[in-house]
C-alpha positions in Angstrom: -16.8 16.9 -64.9 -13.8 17.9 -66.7 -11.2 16.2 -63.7 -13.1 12.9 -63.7 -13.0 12.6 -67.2 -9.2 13.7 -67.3 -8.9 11.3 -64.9 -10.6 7.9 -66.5 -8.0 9.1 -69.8 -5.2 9.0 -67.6 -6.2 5.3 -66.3 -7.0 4.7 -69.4 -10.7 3.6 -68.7 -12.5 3.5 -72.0 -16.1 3.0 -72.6 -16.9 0.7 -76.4 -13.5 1.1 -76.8 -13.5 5.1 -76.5 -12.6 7.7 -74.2 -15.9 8.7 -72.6 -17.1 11.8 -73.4 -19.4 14.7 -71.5 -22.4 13.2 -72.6 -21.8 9.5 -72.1 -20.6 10.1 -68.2 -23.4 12.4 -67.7 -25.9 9.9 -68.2 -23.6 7.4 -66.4 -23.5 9.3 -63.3 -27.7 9.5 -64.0 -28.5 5.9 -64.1 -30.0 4.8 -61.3 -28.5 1.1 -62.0 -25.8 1.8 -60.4 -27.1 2.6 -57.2 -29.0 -0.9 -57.2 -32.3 0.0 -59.2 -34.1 -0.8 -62.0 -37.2 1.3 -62.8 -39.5 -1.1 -65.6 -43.2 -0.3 -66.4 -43.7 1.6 -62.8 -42.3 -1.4 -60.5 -39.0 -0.7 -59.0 -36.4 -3.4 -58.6 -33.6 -3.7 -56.3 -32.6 -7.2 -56.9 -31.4 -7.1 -60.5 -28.4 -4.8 -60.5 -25.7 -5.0 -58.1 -25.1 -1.6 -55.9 -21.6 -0.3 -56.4 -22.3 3.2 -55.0 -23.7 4.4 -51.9 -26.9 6.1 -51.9 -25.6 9.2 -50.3 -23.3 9.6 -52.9 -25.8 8.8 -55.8 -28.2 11.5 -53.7 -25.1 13.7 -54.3 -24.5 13.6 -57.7 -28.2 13.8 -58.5 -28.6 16.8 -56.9 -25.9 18.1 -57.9 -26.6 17.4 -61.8 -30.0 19.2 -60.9 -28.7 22.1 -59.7 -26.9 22.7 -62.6 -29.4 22.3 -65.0 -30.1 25.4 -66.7 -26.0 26.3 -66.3 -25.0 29.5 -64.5 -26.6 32.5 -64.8 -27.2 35.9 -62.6 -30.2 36.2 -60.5 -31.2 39.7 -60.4 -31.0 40.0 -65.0 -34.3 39.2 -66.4 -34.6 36.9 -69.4 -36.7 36.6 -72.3 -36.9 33.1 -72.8 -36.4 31.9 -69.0 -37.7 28.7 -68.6 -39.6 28.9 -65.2 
């Protein structure tokens, strides 16, 4: 996260006239409008948003972002508050 947003400073790539920040990339690289869809009042569209990434790589991210959810931590030490 930290070299992609390293790299949109370097380019200069600003979001509202900003740098972007954690949050505002995180939920950029969560929005399914950029992989062509539009989720609205449970009917999906795929006509209203052009695609400008490839599913695989949206697939990616997502699970990637999911499997870091809860952050790092060590298998084997139990926790109080664990969320399960």
């Amino acid at each position: 996260m930290t070299d992609i947003l390293a790299q949109l400073k370097e380019k200069s790539v600003l979001y509202r006239g900003k740098n972007f920040g954690r949050n505002t990339l995180y939920n950029f690289l969560r929005n399914e409008k950029f992989n062509g869809r539009y989720v609205f009042n449970n009917g999906v569209f795929t006509n209203i948003y052009p695609k400008i990434i490839s599913n695989e790589l949206f697939e990616t991210v997502k699970s990637k972002i999911e499997s870091n959810k809860y952050g790092k931590h060590k298998q084997d030490i139990v926790y109080l508050l664990k969320i399960s």
